[in-house]
C-alpha positions as CSV (number, residue, x, y, z in Angstrom):
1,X,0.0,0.0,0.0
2,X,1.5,3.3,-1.1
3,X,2.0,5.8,2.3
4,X,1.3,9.4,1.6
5,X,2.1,12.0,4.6
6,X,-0.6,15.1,4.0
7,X,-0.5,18.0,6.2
8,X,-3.6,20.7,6.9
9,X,-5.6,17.3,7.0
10,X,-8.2,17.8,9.8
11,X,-10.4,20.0,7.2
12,X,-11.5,21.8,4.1
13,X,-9.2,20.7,1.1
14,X,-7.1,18.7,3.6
15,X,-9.8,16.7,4.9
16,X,-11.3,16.4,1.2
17,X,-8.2,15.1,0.0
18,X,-7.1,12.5,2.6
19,X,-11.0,11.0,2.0
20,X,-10.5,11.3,-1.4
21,X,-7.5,9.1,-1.4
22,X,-8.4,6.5,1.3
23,X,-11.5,5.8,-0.9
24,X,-8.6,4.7,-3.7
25,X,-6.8,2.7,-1.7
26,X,-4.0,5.0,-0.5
27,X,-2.7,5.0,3.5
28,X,-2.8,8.2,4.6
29,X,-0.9,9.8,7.5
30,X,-3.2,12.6,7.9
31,X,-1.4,15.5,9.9
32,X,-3.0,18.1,12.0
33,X,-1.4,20.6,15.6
34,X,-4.2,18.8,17.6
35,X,-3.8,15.1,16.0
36,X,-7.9,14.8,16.0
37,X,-10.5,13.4,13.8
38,X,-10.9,9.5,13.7
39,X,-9.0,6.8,12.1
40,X,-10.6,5.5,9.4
41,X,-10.5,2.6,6.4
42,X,-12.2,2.0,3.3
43,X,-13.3,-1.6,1.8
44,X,-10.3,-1.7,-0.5
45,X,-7.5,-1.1,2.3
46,X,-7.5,2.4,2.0
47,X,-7.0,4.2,5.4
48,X,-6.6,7.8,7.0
49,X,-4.2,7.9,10.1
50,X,-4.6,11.1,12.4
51,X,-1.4,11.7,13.2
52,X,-0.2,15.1,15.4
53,X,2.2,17.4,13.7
54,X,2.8,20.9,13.7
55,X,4.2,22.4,10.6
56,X,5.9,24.9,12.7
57,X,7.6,22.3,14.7
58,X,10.4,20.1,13.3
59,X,10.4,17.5,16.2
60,X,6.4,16.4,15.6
61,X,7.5,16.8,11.5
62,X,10.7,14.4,11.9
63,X,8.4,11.9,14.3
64,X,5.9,12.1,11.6
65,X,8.6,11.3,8.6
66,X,10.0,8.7,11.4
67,X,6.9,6.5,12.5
68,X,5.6,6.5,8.4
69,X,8.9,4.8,7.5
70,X,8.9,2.8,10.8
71,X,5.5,1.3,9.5
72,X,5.9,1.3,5.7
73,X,9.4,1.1,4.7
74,X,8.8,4.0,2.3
75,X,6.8,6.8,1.2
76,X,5.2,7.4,-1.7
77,X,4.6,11.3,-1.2
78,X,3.7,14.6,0.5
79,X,1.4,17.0,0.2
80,X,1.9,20.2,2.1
81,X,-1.4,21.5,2.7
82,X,-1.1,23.5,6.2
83,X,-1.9,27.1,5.6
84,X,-3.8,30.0,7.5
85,X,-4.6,33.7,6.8
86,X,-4.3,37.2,7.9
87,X,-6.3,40.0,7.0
88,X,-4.8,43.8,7.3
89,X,-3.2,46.8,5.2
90,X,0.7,46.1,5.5
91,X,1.1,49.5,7.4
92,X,-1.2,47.7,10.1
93,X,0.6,44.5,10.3
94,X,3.3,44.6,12.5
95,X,6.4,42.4,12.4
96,X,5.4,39.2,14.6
97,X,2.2,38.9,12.7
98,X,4.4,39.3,9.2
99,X,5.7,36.1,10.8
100,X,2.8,34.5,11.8
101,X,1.6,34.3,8.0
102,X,4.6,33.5,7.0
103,X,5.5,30.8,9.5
104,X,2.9,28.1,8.6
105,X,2.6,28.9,4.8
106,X,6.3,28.8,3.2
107,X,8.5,28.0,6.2
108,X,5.9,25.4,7.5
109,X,6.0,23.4,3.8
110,X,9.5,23.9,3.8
111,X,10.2,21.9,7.0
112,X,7.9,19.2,5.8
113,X,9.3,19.0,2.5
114,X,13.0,19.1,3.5
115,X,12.2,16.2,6.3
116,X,10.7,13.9,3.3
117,X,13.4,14.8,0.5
118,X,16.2,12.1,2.2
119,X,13.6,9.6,2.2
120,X,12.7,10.1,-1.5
121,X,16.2,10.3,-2.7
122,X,17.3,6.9,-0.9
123,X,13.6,5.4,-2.6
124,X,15.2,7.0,-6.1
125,X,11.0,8.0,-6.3
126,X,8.5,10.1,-4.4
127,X,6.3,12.9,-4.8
128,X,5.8,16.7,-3.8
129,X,2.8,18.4,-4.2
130,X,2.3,22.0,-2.3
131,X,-0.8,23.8,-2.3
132,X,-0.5,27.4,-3.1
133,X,-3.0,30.3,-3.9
134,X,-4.2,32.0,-7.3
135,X,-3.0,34.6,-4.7
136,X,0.6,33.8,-5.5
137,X,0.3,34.9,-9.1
138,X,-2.4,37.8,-8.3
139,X,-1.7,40.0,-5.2
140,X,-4.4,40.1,-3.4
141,X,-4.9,43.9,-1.3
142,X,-5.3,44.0,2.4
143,X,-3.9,40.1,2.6
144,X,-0.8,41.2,1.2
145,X,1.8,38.8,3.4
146,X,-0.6,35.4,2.2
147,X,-0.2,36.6,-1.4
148,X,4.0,36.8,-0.3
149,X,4.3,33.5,1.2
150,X,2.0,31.8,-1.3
151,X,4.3,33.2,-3.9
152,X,7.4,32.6,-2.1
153,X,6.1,28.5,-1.8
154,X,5.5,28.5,-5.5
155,X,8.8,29.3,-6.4
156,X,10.7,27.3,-4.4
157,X,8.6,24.6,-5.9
158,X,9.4,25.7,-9.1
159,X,13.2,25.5,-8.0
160,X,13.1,21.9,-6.4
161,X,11.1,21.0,-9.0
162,X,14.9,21.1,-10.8
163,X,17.1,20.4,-8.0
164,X,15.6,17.2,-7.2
165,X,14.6,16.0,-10.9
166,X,17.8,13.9,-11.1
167,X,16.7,11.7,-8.0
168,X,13.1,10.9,-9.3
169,X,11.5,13.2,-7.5
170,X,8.9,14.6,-9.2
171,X,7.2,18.4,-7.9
172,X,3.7,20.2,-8.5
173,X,2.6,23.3,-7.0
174,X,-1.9,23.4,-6.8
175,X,-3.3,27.1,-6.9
176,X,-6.6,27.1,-5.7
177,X,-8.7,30.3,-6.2
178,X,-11.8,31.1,-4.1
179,X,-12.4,27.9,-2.5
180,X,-15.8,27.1,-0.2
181,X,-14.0,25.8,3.2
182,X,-13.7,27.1,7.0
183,X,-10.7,29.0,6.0
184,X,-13.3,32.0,6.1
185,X,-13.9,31.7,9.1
186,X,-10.6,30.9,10.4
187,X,-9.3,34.0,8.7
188,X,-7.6,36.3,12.0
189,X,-7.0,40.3,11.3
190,X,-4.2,42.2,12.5
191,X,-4.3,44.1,15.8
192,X,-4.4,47.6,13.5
193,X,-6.8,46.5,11.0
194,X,-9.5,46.8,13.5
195,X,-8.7,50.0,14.5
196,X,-11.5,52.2,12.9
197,X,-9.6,55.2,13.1
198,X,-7.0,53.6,10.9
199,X,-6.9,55.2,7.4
200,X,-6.8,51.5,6.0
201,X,-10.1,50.7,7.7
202,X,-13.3,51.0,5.4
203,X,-11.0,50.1,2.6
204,X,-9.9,46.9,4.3
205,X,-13.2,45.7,5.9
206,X,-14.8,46.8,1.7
207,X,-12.0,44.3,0.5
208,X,-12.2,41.5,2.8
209,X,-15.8,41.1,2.8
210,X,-15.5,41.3,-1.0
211,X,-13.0,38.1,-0.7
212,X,-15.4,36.3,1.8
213,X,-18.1,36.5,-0.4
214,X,-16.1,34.9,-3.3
215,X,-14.5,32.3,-1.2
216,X,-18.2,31.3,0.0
217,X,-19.4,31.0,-3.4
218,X,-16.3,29.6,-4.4
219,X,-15.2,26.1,-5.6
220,X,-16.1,23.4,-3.0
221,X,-13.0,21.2,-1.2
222,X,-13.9,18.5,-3.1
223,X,-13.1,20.1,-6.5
224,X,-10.0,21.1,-5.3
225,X,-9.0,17.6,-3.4
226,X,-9.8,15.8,-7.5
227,X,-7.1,18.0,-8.7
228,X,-4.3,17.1,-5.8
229,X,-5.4,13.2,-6.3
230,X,-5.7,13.4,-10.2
231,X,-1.6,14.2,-10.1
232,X,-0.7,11.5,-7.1
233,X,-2.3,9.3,-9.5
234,X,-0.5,10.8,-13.0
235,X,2.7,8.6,-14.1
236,X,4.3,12.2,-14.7
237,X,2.8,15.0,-12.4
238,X,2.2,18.3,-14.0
239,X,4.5,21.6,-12.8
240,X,1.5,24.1,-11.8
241,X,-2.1,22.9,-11.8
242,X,-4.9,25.5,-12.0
243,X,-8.7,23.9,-10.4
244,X,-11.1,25.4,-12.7
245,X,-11.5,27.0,-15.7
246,X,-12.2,30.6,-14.6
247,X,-9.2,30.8,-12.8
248,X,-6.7,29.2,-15.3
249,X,-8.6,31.8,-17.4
250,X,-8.0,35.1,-14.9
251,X,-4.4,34.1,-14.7
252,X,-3.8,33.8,-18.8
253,X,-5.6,37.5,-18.9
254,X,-3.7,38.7,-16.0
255,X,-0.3,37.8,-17.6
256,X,-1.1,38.9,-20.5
257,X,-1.8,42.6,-19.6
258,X,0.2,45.1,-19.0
259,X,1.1,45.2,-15.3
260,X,-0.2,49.0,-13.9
261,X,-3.4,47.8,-15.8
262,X,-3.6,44.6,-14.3
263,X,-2.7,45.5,-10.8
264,X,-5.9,48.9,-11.2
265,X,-8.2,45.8,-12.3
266,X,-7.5,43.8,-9.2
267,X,-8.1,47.0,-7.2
268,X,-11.5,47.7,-8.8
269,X,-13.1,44.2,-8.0
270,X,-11.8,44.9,-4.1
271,X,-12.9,48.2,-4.2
């Protein structure tokens, strides 16, 4: 039975996807900071294993790596998942929560992957899927530092997808756009934001509320969990994967036009 370690796995596209892949016969080491939900296992062998692991720290991540091996003997791949979101103008987000966005989203997924890359290079195989944002390729105001990290993730993807290509390691970055989940509600605000003298304020609660609107109405977990298991399941995984055609569509346009236009069209639809 191939293992698969997924992180962000206790809901939304995380919990979508581990179903998703127990249902096809895949074990899955589903990792979450609390370690909830229940174990479970499908009629053809396929299983989800709770496991606790913080992203954040690299003891629970290297126990993780450790007890998969421990009961597999390999692993077949990773898919770095974990993410959260902060809402605020970057004038009113002050440097530890700069780091709080950035801590889960890029350096998070970068301890994970790095703790599965000596494992995959001994198998000669494995695979590393990261899920990234629509937001990484169209800044998104007032969430400025998710748009960063979400960029900085898909990069370095796009890097290891090179550094590790002569080990059989093979690398795909997922952008999701608007996507129905709890994220929404999860979604904190800088200290500042919520100020309503700050000059940012109407602006900022105009944009959000714009977003949450879009994400509620957006593509459902599900939609995006096909896309994640459509590439564990391609002989070659594909570099970048869009969900949905309105998306891949907005991202064509949006490279295609010239950037002070593109960047006073994002600005309209938040305004």
């Amino acid at each position: 039975m191939k293992a698969i370690l997924l992180t962000g796995g206790s809901s939304g596209i995380g919990l979508a996807t581990a179903e998703m892949l127990m249902n096809k016969g895949y074990q899955v080491y589903s990792g979450s900071r609390r370690g909830g939900g229940q174990a479970q296992k499908s009629s053809n062998g396929g299983e989800i294993i709770p496991i606790k692991m913080d992203v954040n720290d690299e003891t629970t991540v290297k126990n993780a790596v450790d007890k998969i091996i421990q009961e597999n003997g390999k692993l077949y791949a990773v898919i770095s998942n974990a993410g959260n979101g902060i809402a605020g103008s970057i004038e009113d987000t002050a440097s530890d929560e700069v780091k709080y966005q950035l801590e889960t989203n890029f350096f998070g997924s970068v301890k994970v992957i790095q703790a599965c890359l000596p494992i995959f290079r001994k198998q000669g195989f494995g695979k590393v899927i990261a899920v990234s944002s629509v937001a990484a390729v169209i800044p998104v105001p007032y969430q400025a530092f998710y748009s960063a990290a979400k960029s900085a993730l898909l990069l370095m993807m796009d890097a290891l997808t090179m550094e590790v290509k002569p080990f059989g390691i093979q690398c795909c970055t997922i952008l999701p756009g608007d996507t129905k989940t709890d994220f929404t509600s999860s979604r904190k605000y800088t200290d500042a934001s919520q100020n309503e003298n700050s000059a940012y304020y109407k602006r900022m609660k105009t944009a959000v509320d714009k977003m949450e609107i879009d994400e509620q109405n957006g593509m459902s977990a599900e939609s995006i969990a096909k896309a994640i298991v459509k590439q564990i399941e391609r002989k070659k995984m594909k570099s970048r994967v869009i969900p949905g055609l309105q998306y891949k569509a907005i991202c064509v346009v949006s490279g295609l036009l010239p950037y002070k236009l593109r960047l006073n069209l994002i600005n309209m639809v938040y305004s």
